[in-house]
Structure formats: structure tokens, C-alpha cells
TORMARZA-261522 format. One record per atom (N, C-alpha, C, O): chain; z, x, y; atom name. Coordinates in steps of 0.05 Angstrom, whole numbers, plus 5000, padded with zeros to 4 digits. Example, Ala and Ser with C-alpha at 12.3 -4.5 7.8 and 13.67 -1.06 7.14 Angstrom:
BEGIN
+-------+------+------+------+------+
! chain !   c3 !   c1 !   c2 ! atom !
+-------+------+------+------+------+
!     A ! 5156 ! 5264 ! 4886 !    N !
!     A ! 5156 ! 5246 ! 4910 !   CA !
!     A ! 5156 ! 5264 ! 4934 !    C !
!     A ! 5169 ! 5285 ! 4934 !    O !
!     A ! 5142 ! 5257 ! 4955 !    N !
!     A ! 5143 ! 5273 ! 4979 !   CA !
!     A ! 5157 ! 5258 ! 5001 !    C !
!     A ! 5161 ! 5268 ! 5023 !    O !
+-------+------+------+------+------+
//
This chain:
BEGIN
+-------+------+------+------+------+
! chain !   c3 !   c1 !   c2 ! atom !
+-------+------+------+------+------+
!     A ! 4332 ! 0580 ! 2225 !    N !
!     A ! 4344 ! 0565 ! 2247 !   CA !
!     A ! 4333 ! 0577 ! 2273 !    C !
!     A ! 4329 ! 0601 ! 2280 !    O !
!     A ! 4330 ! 0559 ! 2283 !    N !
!     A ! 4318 ! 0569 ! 2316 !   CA !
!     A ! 4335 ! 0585 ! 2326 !    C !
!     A ! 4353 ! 0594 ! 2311 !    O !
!     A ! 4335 ! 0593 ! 2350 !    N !
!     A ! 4357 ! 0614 ! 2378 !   CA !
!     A ! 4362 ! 0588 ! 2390 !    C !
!     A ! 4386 ! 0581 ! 2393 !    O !
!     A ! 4348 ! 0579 ! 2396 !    N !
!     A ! 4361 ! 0548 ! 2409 !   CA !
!     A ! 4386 ! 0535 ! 2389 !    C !
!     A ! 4408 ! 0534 ! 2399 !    O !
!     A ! 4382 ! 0527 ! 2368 !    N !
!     A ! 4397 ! 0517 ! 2343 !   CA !
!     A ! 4420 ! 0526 ! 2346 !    C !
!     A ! 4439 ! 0515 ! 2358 !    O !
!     A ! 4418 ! 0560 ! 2328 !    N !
!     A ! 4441 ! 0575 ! 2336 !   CA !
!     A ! 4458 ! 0578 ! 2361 !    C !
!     A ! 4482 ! 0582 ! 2358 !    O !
!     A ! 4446 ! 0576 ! 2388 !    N !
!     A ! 4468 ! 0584 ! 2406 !   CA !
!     A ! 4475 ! 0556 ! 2408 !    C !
!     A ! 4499 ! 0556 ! 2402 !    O !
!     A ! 4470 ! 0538 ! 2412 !    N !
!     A ! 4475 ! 0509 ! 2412 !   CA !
!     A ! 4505 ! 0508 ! 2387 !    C !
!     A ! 4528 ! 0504 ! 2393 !    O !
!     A ! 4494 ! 0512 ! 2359 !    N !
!     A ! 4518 ! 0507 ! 2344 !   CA !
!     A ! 4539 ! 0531 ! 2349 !    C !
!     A ! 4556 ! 0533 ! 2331 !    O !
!     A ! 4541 ! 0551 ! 2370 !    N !
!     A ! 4559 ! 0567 ! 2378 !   CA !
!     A ! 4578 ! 0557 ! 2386 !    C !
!     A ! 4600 ! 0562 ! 2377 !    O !
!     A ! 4572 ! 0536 ! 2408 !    N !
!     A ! 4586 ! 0521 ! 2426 !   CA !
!     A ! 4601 ! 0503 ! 2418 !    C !
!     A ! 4588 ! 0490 ! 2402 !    O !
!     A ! 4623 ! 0495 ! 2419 !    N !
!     A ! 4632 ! 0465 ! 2409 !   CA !
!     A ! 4653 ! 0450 ! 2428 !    C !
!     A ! 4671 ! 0461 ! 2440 !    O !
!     A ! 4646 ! 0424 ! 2429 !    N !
!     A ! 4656 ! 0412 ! 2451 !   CA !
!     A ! 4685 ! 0417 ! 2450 !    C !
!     A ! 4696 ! 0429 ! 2432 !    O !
!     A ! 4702 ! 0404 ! 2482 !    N !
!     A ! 4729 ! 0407 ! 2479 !   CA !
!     A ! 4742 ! 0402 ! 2460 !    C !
!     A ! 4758 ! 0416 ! 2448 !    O !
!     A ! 4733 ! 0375 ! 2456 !    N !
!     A ! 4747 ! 0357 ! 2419 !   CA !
!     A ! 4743 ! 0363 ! 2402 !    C !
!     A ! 4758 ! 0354 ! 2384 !    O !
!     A ! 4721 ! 0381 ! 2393 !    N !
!     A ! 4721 ! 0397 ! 2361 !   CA !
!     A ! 4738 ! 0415 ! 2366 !    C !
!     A ! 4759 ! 0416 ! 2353 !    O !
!     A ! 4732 ! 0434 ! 2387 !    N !
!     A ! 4757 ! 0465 ! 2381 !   CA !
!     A ! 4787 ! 0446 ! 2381 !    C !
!     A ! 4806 ! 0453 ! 2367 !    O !
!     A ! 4788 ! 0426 ! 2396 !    N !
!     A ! 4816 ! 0418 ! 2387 !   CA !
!     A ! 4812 ! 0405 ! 2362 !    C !
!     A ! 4825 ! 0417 ! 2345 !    O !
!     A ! 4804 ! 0395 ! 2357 !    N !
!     A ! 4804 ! 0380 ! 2332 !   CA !
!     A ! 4805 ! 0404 ! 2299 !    C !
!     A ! 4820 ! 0403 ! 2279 !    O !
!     A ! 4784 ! 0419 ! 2307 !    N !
!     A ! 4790 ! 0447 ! 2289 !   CA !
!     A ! 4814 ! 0462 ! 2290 !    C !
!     A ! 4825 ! 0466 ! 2268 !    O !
!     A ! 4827 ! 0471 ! 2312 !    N !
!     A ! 4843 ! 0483 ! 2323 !   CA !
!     A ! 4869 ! 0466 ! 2305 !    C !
!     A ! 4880 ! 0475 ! 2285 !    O !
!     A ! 4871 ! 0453 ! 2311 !    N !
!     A ! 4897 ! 0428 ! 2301 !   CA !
!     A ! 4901 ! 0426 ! 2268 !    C !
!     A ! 4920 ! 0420 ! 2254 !    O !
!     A ! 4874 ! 0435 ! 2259 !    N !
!     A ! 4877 ! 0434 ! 2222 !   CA !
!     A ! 4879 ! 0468 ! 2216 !    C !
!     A ! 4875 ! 0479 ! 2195 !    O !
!     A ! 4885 ! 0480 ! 2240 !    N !
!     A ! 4885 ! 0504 ! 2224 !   CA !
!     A ! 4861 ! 0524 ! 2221 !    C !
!     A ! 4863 ! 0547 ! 2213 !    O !
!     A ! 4837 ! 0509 ! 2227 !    N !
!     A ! 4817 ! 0530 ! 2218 !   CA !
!     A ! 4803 ! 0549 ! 2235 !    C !
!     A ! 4798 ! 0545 ! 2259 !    O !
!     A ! 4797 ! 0568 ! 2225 !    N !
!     A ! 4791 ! 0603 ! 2233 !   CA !
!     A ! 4777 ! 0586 ! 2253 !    C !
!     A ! 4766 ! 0566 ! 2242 !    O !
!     A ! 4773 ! 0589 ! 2285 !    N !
!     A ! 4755 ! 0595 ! 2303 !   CA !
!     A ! 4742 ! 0618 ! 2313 !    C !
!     A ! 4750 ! 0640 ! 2308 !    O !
!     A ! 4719 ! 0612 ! 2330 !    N !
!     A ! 4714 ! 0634 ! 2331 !   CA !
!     A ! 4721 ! 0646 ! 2353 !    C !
!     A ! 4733 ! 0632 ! 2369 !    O !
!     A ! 4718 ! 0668 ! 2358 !    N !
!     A ! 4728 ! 0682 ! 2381 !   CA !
!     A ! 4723 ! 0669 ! 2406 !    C !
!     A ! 4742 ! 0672 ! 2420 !    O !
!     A ! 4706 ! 0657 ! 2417 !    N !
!     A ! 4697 ! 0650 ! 2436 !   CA !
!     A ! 4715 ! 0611 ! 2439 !    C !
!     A ! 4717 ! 0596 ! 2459 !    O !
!     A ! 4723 ! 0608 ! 2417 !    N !
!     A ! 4732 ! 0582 ! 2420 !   CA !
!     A ! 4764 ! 0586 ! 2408 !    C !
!     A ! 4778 ! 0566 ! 2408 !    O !
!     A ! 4773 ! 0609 ! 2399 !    N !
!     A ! 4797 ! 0620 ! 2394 !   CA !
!     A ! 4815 ! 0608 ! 2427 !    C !
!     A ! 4830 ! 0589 ! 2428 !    O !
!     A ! 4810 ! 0619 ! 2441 !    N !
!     A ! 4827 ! 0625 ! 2474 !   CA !
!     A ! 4831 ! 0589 ! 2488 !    C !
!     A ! 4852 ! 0580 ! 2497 !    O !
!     A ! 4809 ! 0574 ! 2486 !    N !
!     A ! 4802 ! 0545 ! 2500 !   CA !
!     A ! 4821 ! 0536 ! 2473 !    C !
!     A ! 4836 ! 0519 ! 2482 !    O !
!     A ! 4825 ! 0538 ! 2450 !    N !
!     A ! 4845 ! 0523 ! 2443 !   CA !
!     A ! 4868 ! 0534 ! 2451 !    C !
!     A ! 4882 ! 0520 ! 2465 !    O !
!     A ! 4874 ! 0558 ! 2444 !    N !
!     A ! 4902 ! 0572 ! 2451 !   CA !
!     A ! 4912 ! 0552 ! 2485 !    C !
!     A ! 4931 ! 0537 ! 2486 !    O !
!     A ! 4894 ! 0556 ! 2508 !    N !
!     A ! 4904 ! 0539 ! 2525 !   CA !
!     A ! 4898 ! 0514 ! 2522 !    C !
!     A ! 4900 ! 0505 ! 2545 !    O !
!     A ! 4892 ! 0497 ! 2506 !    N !
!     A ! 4890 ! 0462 ! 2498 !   CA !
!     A ! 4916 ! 0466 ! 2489 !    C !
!     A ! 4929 ! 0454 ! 2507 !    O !
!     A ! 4928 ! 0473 ! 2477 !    N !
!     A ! 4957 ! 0473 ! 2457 !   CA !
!     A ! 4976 ! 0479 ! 2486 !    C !
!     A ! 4996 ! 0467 ! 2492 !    O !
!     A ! 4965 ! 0498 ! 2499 !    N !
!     A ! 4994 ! 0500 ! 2514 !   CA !
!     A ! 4998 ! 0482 ! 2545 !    C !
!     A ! 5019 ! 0481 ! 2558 !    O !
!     A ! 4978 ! 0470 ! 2550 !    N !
!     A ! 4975 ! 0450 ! 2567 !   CA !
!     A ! 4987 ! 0425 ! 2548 !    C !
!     A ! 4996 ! 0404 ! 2558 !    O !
!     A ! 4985 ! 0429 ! 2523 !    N !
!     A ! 4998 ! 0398 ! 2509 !   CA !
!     A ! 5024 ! 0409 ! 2512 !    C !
!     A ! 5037 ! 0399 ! 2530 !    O !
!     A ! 5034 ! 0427 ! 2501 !    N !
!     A ! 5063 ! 0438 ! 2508 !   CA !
!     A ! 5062 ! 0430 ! 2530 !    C !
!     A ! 5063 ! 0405 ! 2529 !    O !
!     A ! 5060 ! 0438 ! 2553 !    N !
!     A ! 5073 ! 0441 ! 2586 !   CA !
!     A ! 5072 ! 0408 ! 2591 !    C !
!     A ! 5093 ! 0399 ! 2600 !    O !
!     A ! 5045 ! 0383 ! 2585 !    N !
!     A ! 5051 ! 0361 ! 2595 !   CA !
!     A ! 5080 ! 0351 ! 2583 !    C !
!     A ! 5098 ! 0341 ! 2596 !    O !
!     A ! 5079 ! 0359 ! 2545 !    N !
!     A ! 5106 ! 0351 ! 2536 !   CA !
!     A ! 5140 ! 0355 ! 2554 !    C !
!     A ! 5159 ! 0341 ! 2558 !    O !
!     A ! 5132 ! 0380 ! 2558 !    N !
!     A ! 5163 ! 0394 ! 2580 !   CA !
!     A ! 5157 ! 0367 ! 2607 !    C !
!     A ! 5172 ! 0348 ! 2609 !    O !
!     A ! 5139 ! 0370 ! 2620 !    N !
!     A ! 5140 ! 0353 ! 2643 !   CA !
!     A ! 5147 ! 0318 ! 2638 !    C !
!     A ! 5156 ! 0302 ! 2654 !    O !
!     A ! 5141 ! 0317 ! 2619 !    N !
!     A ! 5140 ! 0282 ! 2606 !   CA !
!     A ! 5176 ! 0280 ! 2608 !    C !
!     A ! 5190 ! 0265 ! 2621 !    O !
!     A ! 5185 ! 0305 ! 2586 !    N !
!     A ! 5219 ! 0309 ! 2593 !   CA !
!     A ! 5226 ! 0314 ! 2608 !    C !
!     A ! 5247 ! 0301 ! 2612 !    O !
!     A ! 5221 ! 0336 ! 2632 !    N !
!     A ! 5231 ! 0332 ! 2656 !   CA !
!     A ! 5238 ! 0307 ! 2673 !    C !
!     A ! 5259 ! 0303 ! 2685 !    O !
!     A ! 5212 ! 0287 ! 2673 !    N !
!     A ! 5212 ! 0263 ! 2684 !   CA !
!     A ! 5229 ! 0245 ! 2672 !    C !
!     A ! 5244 ! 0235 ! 2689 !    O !
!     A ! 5233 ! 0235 ! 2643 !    N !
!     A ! 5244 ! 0224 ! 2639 !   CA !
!     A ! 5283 ! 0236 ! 2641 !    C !
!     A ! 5300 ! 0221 ! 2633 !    O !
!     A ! 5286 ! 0250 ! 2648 !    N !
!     A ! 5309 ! 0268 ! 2646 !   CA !
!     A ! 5312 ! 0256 ! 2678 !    C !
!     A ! 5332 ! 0243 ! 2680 !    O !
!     A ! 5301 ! 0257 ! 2697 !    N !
!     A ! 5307 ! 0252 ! 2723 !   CA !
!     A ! 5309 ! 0223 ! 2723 !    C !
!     A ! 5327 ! 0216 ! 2738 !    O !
!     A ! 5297 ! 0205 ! 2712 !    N !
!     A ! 5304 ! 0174 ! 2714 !   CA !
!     A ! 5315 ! 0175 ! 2694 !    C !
!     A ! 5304 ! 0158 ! 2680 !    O !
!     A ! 5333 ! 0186 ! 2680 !    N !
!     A ! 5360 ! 0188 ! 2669 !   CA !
!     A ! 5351 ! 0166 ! 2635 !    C !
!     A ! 5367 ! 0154 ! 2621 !    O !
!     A ! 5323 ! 0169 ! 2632 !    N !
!     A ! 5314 ! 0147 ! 2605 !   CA !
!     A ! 5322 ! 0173 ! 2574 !    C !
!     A ! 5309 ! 0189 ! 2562 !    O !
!     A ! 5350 ! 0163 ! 2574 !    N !
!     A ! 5348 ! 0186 ! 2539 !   CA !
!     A ! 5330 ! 0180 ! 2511 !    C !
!     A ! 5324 ! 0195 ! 2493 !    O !
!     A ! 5324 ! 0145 ! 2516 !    N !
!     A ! 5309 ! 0138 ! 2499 !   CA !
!     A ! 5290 ! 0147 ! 2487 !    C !
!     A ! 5285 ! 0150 ! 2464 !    O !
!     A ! 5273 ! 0156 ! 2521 !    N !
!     A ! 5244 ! 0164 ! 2522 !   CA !
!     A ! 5251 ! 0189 ! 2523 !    C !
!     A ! 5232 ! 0199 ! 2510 !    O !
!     A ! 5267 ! 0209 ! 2529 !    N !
!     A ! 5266 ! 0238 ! 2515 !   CA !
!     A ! 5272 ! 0235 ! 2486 !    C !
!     A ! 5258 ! 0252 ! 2474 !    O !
!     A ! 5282 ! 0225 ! 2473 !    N !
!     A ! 5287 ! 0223 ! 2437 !   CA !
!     A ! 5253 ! 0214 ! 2426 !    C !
!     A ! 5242 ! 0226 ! 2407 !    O !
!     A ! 5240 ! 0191 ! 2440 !    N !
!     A ! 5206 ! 0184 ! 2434 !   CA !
!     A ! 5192 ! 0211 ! 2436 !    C !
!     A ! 5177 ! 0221 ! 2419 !    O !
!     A ! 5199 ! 0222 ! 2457 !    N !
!     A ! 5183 ! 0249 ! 2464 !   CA !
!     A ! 5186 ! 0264 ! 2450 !    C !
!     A ! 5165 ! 0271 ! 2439 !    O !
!     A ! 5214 ! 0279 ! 2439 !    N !
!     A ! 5211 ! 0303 ! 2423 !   CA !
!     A ! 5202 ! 0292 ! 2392 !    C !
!     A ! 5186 ! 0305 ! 2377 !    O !
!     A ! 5218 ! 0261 ! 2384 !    N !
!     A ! 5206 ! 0255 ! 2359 !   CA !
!     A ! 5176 ! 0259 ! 2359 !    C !
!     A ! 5165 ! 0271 ! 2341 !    O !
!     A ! 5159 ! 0248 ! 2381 !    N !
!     A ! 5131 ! 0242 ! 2366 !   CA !
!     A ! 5119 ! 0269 ! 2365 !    C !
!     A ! 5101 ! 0277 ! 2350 !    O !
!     A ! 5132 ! 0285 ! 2387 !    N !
!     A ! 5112 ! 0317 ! 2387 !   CA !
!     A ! 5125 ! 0330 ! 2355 !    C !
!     A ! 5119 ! 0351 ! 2343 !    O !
!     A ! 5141 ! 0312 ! 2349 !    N !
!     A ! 5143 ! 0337 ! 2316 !   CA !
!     A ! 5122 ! 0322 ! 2295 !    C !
!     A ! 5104 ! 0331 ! 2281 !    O !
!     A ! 5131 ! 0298 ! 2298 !    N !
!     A ! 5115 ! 0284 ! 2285 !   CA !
!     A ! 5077 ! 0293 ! 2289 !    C !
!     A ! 5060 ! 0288 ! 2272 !    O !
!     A ! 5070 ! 0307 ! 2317 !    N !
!     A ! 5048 ! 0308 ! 2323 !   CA !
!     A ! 5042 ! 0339 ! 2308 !    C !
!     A ! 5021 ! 0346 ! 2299 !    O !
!     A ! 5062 ! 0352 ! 2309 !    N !
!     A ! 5056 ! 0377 ! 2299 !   CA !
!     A ! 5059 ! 0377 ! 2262 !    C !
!     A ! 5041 ! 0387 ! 2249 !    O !
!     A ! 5080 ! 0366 ! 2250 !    N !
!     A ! 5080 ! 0361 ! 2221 !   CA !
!     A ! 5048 ! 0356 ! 2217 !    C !
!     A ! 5038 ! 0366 ! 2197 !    O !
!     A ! 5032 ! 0340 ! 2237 !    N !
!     A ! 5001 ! 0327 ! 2223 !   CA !
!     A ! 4981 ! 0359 ! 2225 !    C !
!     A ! 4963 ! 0364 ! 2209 !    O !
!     A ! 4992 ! 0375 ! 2247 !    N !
!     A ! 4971 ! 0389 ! 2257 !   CA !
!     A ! 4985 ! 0424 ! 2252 !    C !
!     A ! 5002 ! 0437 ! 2263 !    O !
!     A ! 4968 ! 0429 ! 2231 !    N !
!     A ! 4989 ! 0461 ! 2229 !   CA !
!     A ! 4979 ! 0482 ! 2255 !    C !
!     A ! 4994 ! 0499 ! 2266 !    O !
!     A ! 4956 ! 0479 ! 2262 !    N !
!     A ! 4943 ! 0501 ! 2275 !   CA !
!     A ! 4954 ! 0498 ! 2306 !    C !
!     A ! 4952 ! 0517 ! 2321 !    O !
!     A ! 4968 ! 0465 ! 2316 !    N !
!     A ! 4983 ! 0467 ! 2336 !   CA !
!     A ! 5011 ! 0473 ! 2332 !    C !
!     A ! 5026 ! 0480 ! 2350 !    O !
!     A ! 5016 ! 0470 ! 2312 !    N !
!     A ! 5046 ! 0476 ! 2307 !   CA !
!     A ! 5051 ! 0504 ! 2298 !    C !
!     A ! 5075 ! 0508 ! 2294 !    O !
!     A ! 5032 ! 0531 ! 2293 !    N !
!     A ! 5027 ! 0551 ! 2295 !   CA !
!     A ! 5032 ! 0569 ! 2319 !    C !
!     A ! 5042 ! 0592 ! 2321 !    O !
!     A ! 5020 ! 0543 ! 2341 !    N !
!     A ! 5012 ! 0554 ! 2365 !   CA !
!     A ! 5040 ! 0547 ! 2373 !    C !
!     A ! 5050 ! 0569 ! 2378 !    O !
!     A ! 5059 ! 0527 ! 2378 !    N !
!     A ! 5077 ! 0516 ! 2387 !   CA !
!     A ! 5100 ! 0541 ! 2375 !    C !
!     A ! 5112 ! 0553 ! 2393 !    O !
!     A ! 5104 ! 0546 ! 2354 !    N !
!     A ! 5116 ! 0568 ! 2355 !   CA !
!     A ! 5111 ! 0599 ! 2353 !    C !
!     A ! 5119 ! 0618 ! 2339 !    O !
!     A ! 5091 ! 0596 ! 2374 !    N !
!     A ! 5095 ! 0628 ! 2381 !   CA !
!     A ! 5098 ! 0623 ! 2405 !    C !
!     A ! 5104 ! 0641 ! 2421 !    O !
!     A ! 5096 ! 0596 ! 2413 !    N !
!     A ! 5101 ! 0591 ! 2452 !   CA !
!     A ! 5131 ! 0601 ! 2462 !    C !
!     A ! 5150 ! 0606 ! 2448 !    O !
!     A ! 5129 ! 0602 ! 2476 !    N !
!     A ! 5159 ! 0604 ! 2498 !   CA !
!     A ! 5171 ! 0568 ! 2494 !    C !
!     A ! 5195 ! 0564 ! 2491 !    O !
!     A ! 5156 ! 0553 ! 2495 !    N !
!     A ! 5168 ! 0525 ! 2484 !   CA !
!     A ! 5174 ! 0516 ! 2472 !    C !
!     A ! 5179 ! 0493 ! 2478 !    O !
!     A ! 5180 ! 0524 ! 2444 !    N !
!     A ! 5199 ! 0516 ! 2421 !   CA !
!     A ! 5215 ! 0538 ! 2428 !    C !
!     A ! 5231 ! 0530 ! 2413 !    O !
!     A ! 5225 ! 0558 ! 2438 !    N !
!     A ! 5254 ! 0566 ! 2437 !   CA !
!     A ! 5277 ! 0562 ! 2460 !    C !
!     A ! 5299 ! 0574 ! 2462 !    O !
!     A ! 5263 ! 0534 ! 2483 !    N !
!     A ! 5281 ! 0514 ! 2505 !   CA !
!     A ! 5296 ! 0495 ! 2480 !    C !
!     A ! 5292 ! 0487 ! 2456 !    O !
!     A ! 5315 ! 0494 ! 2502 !    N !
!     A ! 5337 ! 0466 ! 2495 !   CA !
!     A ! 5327 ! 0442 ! 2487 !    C !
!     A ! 5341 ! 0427 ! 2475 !    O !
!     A ! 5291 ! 0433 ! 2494 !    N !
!     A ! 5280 ! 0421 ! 2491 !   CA !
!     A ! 5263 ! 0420 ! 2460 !    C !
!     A ! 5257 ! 0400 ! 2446 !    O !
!     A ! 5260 ! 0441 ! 2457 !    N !
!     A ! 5241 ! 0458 ! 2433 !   CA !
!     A ! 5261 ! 0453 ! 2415 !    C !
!     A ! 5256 ! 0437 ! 2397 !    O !
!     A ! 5282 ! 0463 ! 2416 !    N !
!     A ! 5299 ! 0463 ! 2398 !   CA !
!     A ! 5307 ! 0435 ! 2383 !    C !
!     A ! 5314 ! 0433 ! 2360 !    O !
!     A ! 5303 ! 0413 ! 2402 !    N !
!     A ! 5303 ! 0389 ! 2385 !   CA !
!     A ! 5276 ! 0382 ! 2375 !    C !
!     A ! 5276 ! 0361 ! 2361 !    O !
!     A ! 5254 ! 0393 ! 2377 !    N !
!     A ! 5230 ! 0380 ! 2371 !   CA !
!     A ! 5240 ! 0403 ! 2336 !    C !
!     A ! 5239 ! 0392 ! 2314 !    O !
!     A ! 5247 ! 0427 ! 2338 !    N !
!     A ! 5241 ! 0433 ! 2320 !   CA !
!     A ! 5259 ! 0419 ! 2296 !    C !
!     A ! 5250 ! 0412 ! 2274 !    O !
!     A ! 5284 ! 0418 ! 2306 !    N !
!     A ! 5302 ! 0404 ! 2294 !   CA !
!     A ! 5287 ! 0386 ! 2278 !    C !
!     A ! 5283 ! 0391 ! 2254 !    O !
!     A ! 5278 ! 0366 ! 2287 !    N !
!     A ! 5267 ! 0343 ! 2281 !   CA !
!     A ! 5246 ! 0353 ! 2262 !    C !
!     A ! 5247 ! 0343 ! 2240 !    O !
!     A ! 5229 ! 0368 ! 2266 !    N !
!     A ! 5212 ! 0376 ! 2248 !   CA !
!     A ! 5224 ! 0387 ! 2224 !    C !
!     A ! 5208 ! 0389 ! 2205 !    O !
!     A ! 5248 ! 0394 ! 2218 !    N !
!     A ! 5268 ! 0401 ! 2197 !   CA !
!     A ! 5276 ! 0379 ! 2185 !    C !
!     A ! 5280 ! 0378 ! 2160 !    O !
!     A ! 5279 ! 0357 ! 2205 !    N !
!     A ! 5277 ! 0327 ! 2181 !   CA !
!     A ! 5251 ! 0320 ! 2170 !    C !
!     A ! 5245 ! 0307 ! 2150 !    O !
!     A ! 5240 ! 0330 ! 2182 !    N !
!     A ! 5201 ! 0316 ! 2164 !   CA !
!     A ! 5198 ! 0332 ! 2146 !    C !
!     A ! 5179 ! 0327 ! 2131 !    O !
!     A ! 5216 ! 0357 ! 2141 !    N !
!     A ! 5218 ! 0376 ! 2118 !   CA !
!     A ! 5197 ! 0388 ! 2125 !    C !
!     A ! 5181 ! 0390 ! 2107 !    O !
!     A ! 5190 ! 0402 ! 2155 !    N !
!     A ! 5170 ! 0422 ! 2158 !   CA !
!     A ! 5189 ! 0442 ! 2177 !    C !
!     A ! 5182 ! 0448 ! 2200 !    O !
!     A ! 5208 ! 0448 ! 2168 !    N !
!     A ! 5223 ! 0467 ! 2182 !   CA !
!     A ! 5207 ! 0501 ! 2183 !    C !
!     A ! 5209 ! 0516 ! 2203 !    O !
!     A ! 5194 ! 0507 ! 2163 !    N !
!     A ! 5184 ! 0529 ! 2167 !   CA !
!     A ! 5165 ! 0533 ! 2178 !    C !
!     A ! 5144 ! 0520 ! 2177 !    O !
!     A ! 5170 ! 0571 ! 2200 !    N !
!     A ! 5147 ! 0560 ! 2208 !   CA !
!     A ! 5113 ! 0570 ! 2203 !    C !
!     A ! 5106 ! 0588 ! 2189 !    O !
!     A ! 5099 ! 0554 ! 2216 !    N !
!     A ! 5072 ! 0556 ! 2194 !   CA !
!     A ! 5053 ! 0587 ! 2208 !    C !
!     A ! 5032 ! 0594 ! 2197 !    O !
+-------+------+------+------+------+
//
């Protein structure tokens, strides 16, 4: 393989390390950290999505929100890894996403 080849397949776009990142698999050091913060920017938009809807008083759309983020994490172990070692699954908020993830029968965590 070339030096060109190799440092080229070093690299991987935003959407593979997430996309890798999300099934769980070993990254490498260099693409370890850019997911670690992809996961926690999905955390923090999730908190703000509930904040907002919490201020226009929509409970609906906080119950859509925490359902689909469990539902998002049941698909994806390597974010739901990340999600609980966050400071964000142990809010008042977290606590129902995890909940919920206890009905999809993925209460443990990964």
C-alpha cells in the first residue's frame, strides 16, 4: 500500500467514525475523541430539544424525545455506552430515557 493510501485510510469522515462509533467498534485513537464529542453534542441537542419543549409547555413532544433517544440508543450500543458514562443519563431527563430503555428490555448497561 502506498503512504498516500495509508494515511488517507487513517482518516475517516465525520459519518463513518459516527457510524462506527454507534455499532460499537474499536476506533482508533485518533477517531476515538471526534466520536466521544459526536455522542455528546447528540446528548446536549437532546437536553435542549427538552428544554424547549418544556418551555412551550408541549409534554407530548418531551415523551417523543426521550422515547425516540432510547429507541436511538437500543439500535446503537457504542452510543448508548457513551450515553451512560455521560453526566446525561443520570438528569431527571436521563432517567426517563433510561427507563424507557428498560421497556425495550435494554436496561443494562452496555
Amino acid at each position: 500500500m502506498k503512504e498516500k493510501d495509508k494515511l488517507e485510510s487513517h482518516y475517516l469522515s465525520a459519518a463513518e467514525v459516527w457510524q462506527l462509533g454507534c455499532t460499537g467498534a474499536v476506533l482508533e485513537t485518533v477517531n476515538r475523541p471526534k466520536f466521544i464529542a459526536m455522542a455528546r453534542s447528540r446528548f446536549h441537542t437532546f437536553q435542549l430539544s427538552i428544554s424547549h419543549s418544556q418551555t412551550i409547555g408541549d409534554g407530548a413532544k418531551v415523551d417523543a424525545l426521550v422515547r425516540g433517544l432510547a429507541i436511538e440508543l437500543q439500535g446503537a450500543p457504542g452510543l448508548a455506552e457513551q450515553w451512560f458514562d455521560s453526566e446525561f443519563s443520570a438528569n431527571d431527563f436521563g432517567e426517563l430515557v433510561n427507563a424507557n430503555l428498560a421497556q425495550l428490555g435494554t436496561s443494562d448497561k452496555f
